[in-house]
MARRO-147164 format. One line per field, with one value per residue: residue number from 1; z, y negated, x of N, C-alpha, C in turn. Coordinates in nm, 2 decimals, padded with zeros to 4 digits. Each point is the difference from the previous one (the first is absolute). Layout:
<atoms>
seq c(NUM:...)
nw c(Z:...)
nv c(Y:...)
nu c(X:...)
caw c(Z:...)
cav c(Y:...)
cau c(X:...)
cw c(Z:...)
cv c(Y:...)
cu c(X:...)
</atoms>
This chain:
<atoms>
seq c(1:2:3:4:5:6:7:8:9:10:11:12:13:14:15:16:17:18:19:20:21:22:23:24:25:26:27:28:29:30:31:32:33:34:35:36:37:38:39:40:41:42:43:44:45:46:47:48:49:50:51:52:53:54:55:56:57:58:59:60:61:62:63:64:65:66:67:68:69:70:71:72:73:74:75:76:77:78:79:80:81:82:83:84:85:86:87:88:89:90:91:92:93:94:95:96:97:98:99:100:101:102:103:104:105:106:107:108:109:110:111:112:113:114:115:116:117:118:119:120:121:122:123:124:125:126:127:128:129:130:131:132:133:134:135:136:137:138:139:140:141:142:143:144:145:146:147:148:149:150:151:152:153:154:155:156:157:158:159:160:161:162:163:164:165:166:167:168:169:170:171:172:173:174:175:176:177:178:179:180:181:182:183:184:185:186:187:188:189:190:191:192:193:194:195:196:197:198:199:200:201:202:203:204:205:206:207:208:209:210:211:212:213:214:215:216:217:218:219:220:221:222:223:224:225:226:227:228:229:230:231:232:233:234:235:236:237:238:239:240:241:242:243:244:245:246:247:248:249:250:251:252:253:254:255:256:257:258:259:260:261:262:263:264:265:266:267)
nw c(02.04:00.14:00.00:-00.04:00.09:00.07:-00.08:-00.03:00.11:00.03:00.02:00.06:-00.09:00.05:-00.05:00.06:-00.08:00.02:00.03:-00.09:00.15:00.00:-00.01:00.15:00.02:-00.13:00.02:00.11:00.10:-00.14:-00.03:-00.07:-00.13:00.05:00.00:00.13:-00.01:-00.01:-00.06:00.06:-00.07:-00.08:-00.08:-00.05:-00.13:-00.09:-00.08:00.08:-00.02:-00.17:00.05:00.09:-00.07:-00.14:00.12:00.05:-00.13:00.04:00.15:00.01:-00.04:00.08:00.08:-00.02:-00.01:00.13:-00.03:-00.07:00.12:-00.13:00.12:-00.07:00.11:-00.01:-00.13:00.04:00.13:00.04:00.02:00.10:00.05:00.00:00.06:-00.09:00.01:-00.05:-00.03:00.13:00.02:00.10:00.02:-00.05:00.10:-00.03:00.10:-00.05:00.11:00.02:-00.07:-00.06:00.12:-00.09:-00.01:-00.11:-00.02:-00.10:00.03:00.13:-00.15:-00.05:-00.05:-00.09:00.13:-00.15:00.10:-00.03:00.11:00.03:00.12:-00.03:00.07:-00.05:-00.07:00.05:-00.02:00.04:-00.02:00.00:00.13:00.01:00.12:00.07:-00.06:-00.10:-00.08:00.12:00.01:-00.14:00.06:-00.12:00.02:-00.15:00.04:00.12:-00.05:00.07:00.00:00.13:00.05:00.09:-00.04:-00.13:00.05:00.06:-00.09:00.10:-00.06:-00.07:00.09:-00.02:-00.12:-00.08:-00.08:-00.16:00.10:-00.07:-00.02:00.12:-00.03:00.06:-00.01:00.09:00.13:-00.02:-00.17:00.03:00.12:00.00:-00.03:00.13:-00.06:00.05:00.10:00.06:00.00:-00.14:00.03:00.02:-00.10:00.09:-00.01:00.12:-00.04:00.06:00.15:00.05:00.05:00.10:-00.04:00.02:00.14:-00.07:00.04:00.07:00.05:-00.02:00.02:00.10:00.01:-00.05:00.11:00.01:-00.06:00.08:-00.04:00.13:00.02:00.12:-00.06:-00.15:00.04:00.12:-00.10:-00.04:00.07:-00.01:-00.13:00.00:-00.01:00.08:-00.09:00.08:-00.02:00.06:00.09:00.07:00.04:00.02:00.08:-00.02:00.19:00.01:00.07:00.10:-00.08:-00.04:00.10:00.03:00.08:-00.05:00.01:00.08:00.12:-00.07:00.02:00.09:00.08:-00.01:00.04:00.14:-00.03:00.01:00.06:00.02:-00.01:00.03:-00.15)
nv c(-03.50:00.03:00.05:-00.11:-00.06:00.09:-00.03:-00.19:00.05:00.03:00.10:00.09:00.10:00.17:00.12:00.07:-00.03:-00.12:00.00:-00.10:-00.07:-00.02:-00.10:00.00:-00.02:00.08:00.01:-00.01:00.10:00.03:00.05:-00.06:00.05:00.10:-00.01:00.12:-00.11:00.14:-00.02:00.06:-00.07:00.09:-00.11:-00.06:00.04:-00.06:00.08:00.10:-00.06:-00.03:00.15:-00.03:-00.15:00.04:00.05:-00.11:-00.02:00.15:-00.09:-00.11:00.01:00.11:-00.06:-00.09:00.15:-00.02:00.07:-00.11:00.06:-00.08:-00.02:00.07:-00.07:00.00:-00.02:00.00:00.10:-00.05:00.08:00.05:00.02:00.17:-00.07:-00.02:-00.07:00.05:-00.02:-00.06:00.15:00.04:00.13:00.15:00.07:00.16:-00.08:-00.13:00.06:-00.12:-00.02:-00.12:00.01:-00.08:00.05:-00.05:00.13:00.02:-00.08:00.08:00.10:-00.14:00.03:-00.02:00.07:00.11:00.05:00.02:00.04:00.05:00.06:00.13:00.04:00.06:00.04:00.10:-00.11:-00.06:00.09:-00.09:00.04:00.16:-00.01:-00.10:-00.02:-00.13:-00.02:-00.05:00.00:00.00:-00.07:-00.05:-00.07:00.01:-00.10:00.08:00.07:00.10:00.10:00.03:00.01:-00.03:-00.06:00.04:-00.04:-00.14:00.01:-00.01:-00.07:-00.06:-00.05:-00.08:-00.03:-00.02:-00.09:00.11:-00.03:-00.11:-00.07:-00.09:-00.04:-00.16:-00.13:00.08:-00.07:00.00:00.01:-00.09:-00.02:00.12:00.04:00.01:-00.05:-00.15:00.04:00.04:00.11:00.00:-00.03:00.12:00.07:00.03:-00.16:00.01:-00.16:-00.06:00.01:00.15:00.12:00.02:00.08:00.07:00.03:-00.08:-00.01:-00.12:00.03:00.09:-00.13:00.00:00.12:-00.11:00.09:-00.10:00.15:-00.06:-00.04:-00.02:00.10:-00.01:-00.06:00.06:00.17:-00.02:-00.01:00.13:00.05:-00.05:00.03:00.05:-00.12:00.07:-00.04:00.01:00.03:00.17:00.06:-00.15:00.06:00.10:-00.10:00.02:00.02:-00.09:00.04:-00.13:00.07:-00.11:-00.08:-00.08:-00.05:00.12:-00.02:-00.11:00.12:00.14:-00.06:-00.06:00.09:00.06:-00.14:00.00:00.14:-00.06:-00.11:00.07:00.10:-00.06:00.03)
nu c(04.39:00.06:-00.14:-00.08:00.11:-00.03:-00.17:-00.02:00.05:-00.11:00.10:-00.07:-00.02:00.03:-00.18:-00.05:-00.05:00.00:-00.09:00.03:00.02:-00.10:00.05:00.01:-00.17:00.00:-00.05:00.02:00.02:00.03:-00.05:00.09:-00.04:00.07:00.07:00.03:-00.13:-00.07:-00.10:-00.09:-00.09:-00.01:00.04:-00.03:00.08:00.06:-00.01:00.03:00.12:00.00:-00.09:00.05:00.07:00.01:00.01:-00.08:00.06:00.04:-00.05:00.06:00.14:00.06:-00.02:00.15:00.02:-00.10:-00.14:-00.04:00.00:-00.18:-00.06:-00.08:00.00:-00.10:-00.02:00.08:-00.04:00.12:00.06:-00.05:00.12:00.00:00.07:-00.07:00.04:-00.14:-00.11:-00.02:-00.01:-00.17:00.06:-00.07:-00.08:-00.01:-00.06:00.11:00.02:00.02:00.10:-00.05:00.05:00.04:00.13:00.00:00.07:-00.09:-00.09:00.00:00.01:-00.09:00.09:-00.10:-00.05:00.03:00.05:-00.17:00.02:-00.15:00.01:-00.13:-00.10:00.03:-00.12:-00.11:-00.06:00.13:00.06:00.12:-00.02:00.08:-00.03:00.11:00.12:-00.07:00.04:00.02:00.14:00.00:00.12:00.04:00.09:-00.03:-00.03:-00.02:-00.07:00.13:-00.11:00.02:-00.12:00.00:-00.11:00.04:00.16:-00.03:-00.04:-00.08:-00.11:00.04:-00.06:00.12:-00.01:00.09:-00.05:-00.03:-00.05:00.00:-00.12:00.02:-00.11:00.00:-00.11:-00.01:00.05:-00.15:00.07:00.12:-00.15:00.08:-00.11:-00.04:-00.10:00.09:00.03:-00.15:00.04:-00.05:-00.16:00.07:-00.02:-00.13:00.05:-00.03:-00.05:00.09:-00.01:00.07:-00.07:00.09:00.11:-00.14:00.05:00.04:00.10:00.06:00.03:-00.09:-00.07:00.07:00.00:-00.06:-00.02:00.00:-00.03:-00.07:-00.06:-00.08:-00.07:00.05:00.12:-00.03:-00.03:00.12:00.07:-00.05:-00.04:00.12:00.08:-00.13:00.06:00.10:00.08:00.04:-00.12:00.05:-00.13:00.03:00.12:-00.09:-00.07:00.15:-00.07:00.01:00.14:-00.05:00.13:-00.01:00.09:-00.02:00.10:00.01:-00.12:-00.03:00.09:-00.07:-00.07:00.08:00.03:-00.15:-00.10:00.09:-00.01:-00.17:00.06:00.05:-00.10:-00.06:00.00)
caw c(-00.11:-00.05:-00.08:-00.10:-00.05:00.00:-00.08:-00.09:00.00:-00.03:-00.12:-00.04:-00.02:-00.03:00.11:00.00:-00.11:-00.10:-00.13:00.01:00.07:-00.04:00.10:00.10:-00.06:-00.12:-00.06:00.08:00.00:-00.10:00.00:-00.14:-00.05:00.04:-00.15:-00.06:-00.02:-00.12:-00.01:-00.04:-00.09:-00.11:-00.07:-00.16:-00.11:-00.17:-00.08:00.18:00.07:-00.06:00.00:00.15:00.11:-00.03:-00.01:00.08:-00.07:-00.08:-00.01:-00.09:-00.16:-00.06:00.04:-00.10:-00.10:00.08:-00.05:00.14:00.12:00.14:00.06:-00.09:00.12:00.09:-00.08:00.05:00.12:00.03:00.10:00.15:00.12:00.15:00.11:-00.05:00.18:-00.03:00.07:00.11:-00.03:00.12:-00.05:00.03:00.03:-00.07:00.07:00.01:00.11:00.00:00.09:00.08:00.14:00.08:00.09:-00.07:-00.07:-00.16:00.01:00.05:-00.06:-00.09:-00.04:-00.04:00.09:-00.06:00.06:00.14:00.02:00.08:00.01:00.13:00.03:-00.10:00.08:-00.07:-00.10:-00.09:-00.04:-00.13:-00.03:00.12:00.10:00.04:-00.05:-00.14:-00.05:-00.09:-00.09:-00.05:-00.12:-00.03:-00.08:-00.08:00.01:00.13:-00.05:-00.09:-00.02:00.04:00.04:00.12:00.05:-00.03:00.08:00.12:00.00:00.08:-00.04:-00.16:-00.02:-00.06:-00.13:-00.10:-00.13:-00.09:-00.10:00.00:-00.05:00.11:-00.05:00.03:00.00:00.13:00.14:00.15:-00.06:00.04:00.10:-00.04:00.10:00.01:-00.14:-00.15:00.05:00.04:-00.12:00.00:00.05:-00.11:-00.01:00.10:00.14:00.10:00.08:00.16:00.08:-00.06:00.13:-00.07:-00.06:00.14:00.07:-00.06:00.08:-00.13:-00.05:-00.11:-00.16:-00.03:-00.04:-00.17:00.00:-00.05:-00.19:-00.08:00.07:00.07:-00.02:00.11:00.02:-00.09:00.09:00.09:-00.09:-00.06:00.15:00.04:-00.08:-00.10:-00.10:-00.03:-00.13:00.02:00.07:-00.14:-00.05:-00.06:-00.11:-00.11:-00.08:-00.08:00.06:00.04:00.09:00.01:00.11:-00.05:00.03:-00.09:-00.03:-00.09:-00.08:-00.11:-00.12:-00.12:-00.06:-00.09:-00.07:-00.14:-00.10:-00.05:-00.09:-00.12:-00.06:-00.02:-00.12:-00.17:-00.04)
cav c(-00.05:00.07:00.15:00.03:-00.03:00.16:00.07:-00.02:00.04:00.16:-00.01:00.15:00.09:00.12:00.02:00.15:00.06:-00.02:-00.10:-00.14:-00.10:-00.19:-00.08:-00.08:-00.15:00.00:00.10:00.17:00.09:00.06:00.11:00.06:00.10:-00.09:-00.02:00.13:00.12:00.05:00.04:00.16:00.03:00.00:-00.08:00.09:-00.03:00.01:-00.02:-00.01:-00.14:-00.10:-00.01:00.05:-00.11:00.01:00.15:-00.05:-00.03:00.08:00.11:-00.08:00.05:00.11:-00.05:-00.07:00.05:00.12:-00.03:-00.09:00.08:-00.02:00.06:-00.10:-00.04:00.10:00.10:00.16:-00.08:00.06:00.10:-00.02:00.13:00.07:-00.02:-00.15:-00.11:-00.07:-00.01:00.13:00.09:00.07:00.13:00.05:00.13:00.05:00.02:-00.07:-00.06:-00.09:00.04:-00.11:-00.01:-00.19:-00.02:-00.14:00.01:-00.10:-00.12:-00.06:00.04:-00.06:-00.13:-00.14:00.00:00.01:00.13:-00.04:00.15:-00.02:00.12:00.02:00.17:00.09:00.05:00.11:-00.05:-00.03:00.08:-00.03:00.09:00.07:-00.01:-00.11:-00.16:-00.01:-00.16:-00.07:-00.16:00.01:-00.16:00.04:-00.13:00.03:-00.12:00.04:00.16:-00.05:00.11:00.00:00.14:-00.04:00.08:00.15:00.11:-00.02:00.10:00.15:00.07:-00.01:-00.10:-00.10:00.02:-00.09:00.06:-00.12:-00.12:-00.07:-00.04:-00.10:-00.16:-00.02:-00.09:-00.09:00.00:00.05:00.09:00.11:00.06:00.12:00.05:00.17:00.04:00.01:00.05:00.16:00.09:00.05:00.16:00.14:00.08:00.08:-00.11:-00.10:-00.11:-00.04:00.11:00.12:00.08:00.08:00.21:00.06:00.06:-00.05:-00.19:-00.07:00.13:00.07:-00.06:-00.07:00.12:00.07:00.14:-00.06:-00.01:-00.06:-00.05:00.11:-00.02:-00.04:-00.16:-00.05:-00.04:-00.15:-00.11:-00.02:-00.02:-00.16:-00.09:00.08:-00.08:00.00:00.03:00.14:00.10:00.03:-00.01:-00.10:00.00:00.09:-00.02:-00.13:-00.11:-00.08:00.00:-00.14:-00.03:-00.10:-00.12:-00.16:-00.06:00.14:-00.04:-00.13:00.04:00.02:-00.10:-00.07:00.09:00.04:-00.13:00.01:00.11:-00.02:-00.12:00.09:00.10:-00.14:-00.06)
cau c(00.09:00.13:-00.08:-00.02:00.13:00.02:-00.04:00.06:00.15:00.04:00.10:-00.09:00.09:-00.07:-00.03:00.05:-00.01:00.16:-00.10:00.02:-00.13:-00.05:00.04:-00.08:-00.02:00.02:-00.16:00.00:00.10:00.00:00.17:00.04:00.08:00.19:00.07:00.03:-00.11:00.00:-00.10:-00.03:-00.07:00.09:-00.08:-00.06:00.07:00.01:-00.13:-00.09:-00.01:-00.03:-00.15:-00.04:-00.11:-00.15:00.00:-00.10:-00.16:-00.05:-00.13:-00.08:00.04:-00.10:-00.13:-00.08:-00.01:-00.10:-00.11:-00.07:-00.16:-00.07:-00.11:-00.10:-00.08:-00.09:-00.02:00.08:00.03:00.10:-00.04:00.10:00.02:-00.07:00.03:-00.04:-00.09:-00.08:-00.12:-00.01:-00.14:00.04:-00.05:-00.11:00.01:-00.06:-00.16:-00.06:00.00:00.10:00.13:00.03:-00.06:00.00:00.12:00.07:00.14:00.04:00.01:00.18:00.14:00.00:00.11:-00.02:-00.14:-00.16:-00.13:-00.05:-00.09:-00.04:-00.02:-00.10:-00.05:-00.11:-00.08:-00.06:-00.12:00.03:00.13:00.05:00.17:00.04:00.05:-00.11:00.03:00.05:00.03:-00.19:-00.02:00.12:00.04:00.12:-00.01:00.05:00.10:00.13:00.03:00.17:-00.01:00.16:-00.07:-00.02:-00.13:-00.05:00.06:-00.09:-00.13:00.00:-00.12:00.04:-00.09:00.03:00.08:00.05:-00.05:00.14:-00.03:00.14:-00.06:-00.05:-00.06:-00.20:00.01:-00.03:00.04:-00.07:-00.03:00.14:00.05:-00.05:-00.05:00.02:-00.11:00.10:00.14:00.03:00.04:-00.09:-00.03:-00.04:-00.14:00.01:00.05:-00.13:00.02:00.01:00.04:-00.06:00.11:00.14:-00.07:00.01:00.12:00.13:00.04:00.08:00.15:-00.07:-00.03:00.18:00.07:-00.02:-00.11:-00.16:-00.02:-00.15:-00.17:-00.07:-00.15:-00.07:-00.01:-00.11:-00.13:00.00:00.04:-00.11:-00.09:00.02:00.01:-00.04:00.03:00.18:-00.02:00.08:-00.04:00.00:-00.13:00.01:00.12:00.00:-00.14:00.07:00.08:00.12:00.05:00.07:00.10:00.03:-00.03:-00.04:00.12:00.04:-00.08:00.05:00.09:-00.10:-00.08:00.10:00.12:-00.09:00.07:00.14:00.01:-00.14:00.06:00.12:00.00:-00.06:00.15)
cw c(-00.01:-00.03:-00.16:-00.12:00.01:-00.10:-00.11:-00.05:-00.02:-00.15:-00.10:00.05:-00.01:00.11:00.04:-00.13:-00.09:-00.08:00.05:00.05:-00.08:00.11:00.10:-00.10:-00.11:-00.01:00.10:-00.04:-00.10:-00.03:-00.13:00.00:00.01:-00.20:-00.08:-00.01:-00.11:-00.02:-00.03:-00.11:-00.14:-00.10:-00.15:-00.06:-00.12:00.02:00.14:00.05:-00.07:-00.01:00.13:00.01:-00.05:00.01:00.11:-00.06:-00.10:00.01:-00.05:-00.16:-00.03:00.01:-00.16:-00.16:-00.02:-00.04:00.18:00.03:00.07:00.04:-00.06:00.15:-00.02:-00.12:00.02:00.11:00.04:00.10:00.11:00.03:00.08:00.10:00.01:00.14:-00.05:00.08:00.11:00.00:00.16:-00.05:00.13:00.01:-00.10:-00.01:-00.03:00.13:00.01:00.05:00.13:00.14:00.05:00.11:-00.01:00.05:-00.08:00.07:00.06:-00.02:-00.11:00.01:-00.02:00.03:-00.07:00.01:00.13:00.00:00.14:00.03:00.09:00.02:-00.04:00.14:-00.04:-00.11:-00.11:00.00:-00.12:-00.03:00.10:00.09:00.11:-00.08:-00.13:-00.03:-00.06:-00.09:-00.01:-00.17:-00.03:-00.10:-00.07:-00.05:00.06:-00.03:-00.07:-00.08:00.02:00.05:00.15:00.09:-00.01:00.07:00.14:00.01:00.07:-00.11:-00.14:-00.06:-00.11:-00.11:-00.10:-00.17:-00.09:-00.04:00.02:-00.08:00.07:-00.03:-00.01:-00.01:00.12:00.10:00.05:-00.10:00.02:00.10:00.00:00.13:00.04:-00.11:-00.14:-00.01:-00.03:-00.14:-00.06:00.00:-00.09:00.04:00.12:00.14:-00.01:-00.01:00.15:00.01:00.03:00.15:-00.06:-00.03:00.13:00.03:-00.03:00.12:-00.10:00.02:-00.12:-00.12:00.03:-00.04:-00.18:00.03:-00.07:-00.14:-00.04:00.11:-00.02:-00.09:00.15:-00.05:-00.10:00.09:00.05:-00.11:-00.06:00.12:00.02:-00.12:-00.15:-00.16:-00.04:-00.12:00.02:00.06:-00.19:-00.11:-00.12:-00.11:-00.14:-00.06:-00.05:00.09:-00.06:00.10:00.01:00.09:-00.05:00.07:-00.08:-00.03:-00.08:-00.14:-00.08:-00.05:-00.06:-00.09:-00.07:-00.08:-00.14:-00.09:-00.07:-00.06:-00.15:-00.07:00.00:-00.12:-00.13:-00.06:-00.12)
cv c(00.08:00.15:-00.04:-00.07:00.14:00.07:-00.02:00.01:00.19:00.02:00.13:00.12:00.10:00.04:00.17:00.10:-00.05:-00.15:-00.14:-00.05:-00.12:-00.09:-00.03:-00.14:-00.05:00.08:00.12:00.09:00.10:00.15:00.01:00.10:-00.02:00.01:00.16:00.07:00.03:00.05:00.18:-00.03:-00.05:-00.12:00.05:-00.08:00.06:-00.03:-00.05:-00.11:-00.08:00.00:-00.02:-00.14:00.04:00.15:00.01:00.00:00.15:00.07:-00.12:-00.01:00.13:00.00:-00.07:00.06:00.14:-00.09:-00.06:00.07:-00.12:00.07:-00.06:00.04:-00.12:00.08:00.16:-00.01:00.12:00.15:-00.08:00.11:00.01:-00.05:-00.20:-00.08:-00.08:-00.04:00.08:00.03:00.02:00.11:00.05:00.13:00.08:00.03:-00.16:-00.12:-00.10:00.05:-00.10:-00.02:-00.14:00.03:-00.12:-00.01:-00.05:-00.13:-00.02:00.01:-00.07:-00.14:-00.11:-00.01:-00.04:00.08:-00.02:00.10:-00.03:00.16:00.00:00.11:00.08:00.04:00.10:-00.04:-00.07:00.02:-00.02:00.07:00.06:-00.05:-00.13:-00.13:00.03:-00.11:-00.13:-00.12:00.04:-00.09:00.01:-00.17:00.02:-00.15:00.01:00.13:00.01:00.16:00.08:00.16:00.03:00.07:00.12:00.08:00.01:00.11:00.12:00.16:00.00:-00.05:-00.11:00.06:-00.08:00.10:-00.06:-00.15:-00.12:-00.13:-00.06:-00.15:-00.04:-00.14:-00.05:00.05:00.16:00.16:00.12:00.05:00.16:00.04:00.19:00.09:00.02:00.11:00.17:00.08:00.01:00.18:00.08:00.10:00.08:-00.06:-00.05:-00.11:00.00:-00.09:00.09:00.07:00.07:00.13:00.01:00.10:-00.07:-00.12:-00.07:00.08:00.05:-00.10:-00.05:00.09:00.06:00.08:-00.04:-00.04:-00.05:00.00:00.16:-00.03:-00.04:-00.16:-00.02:-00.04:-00.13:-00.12:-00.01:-00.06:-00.18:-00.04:00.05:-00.05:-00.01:00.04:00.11:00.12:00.07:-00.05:-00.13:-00.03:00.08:-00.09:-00.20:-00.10:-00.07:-00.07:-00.10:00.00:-00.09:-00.15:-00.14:00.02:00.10:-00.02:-00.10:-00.02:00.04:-00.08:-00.09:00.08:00.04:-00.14:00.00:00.06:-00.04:-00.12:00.03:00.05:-00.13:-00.04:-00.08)
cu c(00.13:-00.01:00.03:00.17:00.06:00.02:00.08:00.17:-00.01:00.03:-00.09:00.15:-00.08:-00.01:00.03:00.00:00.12:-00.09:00.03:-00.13:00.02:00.08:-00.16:-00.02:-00.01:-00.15:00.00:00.10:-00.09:00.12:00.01:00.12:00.14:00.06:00.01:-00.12:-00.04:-00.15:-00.01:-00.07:00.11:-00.02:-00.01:00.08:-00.05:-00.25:-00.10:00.02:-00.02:-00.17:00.00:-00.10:-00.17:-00.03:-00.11:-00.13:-00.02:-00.13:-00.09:-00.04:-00.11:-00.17:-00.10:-00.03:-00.07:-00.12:-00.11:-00.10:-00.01:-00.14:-00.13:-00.11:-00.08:-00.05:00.05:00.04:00.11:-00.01:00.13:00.08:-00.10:-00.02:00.01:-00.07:-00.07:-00.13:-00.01:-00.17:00.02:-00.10:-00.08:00.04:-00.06:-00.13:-00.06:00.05:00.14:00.14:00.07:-00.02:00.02:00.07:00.08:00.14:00.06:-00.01:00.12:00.08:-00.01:00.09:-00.09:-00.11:-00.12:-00.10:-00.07:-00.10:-00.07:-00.06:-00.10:-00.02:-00.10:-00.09:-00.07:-00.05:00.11:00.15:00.00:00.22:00.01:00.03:-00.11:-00.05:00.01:00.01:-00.15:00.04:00.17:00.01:00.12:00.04:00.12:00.10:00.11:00.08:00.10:00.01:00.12:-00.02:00.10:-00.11:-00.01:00.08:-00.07:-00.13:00.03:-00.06:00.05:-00.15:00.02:00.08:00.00:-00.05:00.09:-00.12:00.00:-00.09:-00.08:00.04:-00.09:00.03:-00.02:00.07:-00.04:-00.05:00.10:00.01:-00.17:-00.08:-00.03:-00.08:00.06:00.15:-00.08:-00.01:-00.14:-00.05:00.02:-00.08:00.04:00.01:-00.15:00.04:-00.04:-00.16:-00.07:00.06:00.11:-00.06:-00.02:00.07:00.10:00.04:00.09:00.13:-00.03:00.06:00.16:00.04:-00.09:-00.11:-00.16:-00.03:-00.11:-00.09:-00.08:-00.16:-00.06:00.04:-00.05:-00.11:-00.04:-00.01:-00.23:-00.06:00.03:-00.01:-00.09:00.00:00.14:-00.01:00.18:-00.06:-00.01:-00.15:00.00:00.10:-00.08:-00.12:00.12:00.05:00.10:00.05:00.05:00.13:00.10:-00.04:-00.03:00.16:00.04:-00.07:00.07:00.18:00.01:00.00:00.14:00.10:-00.06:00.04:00.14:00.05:-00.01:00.15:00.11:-00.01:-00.03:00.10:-00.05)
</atoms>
């Protein structure tokens, strides 16, 4: 009680600067300006000050007498920056062979824990990436996904990458979540589908260090001998294969994105 009869008797005064305190008990100790202060910023007179209050709304004003840009989307689909955080792709060696080793970095550098990687061991018969381990089960849930790119620094291997595209929508729960079929790059002319042996003489140093510019005729060879039907074996490419490197869930984004476009474009 006799604290707060204290307060209410504190009379204020100044503090080391010279500035008038608020009295104790009135709203907190406040420092106002003492009587001799003088603002540095100049104030505006004659024409400057009589425009200064509406001198807020000129990028408004000028705005309003600039011709209206809008984006005729999806009929014209906008371009992105370079460097746009879109769909994550997991890329491919120049031979074909997976970059990915199912270390699941990304997963634990993912903020909104939409990545689930499950990693095993390659073996002679079925080398699917340099080294021991590749990723066998790789999901990505596009519900959770803040495309923050997180993962991609995490990548040892530059395995993981972000594309400009920017066009993920499905009608269902269990459609947003991507699978490793739907995620890998597709193949270019000259890449084996997995799995296939690394270049002989080569280890995974080799393929971390770039040195690996393509596929051998010893892993054609291996790829014909196991898989004589791979429609990436040149022989097959040249007699029209077609190369299924496209998952269900990739597919049926396809599939809506194409509609959406189609009811977009109807006028």
């Amino acid at each position: 009680m006799a604290d707060r009869d204290e307060r209410q008797n504190d009379p204020g005064g100044t503090d080391a600067a010279g500035r008038q305190v608020q009295p104790a008990g009135t709203g907190g100790d406040v420092a106002r300006p003492a009587e001799g202060y003088r603002s540095m910023i100049e104030p505006r007179t004659g024409v400057a000050g009589a425009l200064s209050p509406v001198g807020g709304f000129g990028v408004t004003l000028s705005n309003m007498f600039r011709p209206t840009v809008t984006e005729q989307y999806p009929r014209e689909q906008p371009p992105t920056k370079p460097r746009y955080h879109g769909r994550h792709q997991l890329n491919r060696y120049a031979d074909g062979l997976e970059r990915c080793i199912g270390c699941e970095l990304c997963a634990w550098a993912c903020p909104a824990d939409a990545i689930y990687v499950e990693g095993a061991e390659n073996t002679p018969d079925a080398q699917f990436s340099p080294g021991e381990r590749y990723g066998r089960v790789y999901q990505i849930n596009y519900l959770r996904c803040i495309f923050c790119g997180l993962c991609i620094e995490a990548c040892p291997t530059r395995a993981l990458t972000m594309t400009n595209e920017y066009e993920l929508a499905g009608p269902t729960r269990a459609g947003m979540i991507w699978e490793k079929q739907d995620l890998l790059a597709p193949l270019r002319e000259g890449q084996l589908s997995t799995p296939h042996p690394m270049v002989e003489g080569t280890t995974d140093t080799e393929y971390y260090r770039n040195e690996v510019t393509g596929s051998t005729q010893a892993q054609v060879d291996w790829v014909a001998e196991h898989r004589p039907d791979d429609p990436t074996l040149p022989v097959n490419a040249a007699q029209g294969a077609t190369v299924p490197d496209l998952g269900e869930t990739r597919l049926a984004q396809r599939a809506i994105t194409a509609a959406a476009h189609k009811q977009g474009g109807a006028r």
